[in-house]
C-alpha positions in Angstrom: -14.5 18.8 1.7 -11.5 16.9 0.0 -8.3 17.1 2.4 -5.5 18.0 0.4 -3.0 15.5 -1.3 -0.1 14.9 1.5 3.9 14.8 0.5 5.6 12.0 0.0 7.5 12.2 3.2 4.6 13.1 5.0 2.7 10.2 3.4 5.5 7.6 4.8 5.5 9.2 8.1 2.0 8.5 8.4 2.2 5.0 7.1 4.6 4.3 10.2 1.7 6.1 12.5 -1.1 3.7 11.0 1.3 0.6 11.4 1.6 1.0 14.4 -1.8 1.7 15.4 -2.3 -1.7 13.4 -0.2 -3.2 15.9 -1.6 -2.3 19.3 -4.8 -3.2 17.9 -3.5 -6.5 17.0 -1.7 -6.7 20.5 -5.1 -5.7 22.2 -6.4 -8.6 20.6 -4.4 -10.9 22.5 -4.6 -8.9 25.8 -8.4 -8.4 25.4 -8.7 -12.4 26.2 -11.7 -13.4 24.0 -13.2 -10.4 25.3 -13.2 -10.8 28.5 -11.2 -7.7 29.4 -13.2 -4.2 28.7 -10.0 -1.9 28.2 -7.8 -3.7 25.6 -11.0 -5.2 23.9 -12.2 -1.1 23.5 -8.5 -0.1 22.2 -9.2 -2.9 19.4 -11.5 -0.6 17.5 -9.9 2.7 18.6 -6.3 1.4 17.1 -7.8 -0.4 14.2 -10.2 2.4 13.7 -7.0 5.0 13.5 -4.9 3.0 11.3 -7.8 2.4 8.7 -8.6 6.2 8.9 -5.0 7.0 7.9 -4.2 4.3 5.3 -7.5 5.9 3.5 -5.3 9.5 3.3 -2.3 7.8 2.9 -3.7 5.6 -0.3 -4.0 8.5 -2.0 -0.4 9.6 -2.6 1.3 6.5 -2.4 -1.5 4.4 -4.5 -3.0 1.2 -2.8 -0.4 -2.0 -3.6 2.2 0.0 -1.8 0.0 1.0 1.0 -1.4 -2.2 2.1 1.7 -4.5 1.2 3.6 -2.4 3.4 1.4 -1.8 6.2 0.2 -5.6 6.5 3.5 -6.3 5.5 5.2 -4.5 8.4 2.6 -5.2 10.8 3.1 -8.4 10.2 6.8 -8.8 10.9 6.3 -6.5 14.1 3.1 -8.6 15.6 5.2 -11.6 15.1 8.0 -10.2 17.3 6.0 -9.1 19.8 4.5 -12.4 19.7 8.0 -14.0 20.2 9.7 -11.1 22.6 6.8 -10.3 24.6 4.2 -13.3 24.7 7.3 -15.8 24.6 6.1 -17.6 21.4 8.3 -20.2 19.9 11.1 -18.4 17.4 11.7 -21.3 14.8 13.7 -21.6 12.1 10.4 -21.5 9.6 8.9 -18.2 11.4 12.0 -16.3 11.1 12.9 -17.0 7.6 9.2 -16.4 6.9 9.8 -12.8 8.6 13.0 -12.3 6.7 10.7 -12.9 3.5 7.9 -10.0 4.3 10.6 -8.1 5.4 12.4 -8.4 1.5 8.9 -8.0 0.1 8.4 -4.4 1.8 11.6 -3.5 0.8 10.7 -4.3 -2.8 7.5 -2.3 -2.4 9.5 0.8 -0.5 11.5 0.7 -3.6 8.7 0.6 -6.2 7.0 3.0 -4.8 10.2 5.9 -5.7 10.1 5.0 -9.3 8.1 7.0 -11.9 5.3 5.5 -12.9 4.8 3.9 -16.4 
């Protein structure tokens, strides 16, 4: 049974919801230690598991370039923060105008995705 195409709207909103469920897992990654901790290194394939799961419904609508440029893209930028905020990782100059970069390129893909296709 095919599950019905999903909005627009309701296709970004999800996109958000499988970013960041790409995130925590990401995140649980580093708080799993090498696997050495059983909770966070569970929640790896539960979060990862979720965000692939709703990137495949999502890919439909909003096609697959848009889809996984912006949800790597954003996942990026927001595991790198968390890296810097929360883990204390070094902020330099490179990594931030690195960010700024991903942060452009998801923009351009937002934006690409709105206009008709040729």
């Amino acid at each position: 049974m095919a599950l019905p195409l999903l909005t627009h709207s309701q296709a970004w909103a999800l996109l958000g919801l499988a970013i960041l469920m790409e995130v925590a897992g990401t995140t649980s990654m580093r708080l799993a230690e090498g696997f050495t901790r059983l909770t966070p290194s569970v929640m790896i394939f539960v979060f990862y598991g979720i965000s692939f799961g709703l990137n495949t419904m999502i890919i439909r609508t909003l096609g697959l370039s848009v889809v996984y440029g912006v949800w790597s893209g954003v996942g990026t930028v927001l595991t790198a923060l968390i890296g810097i905020y929360y883990f204390k990782e070094p902020a330099t100059a490179i990594k931030m105008v690195s960010i700024g970069f991903i942060v452009i390129g998801v923009m351009g893909l937002h934006s690409a995705s709105r206009l008709p296709a040729a």
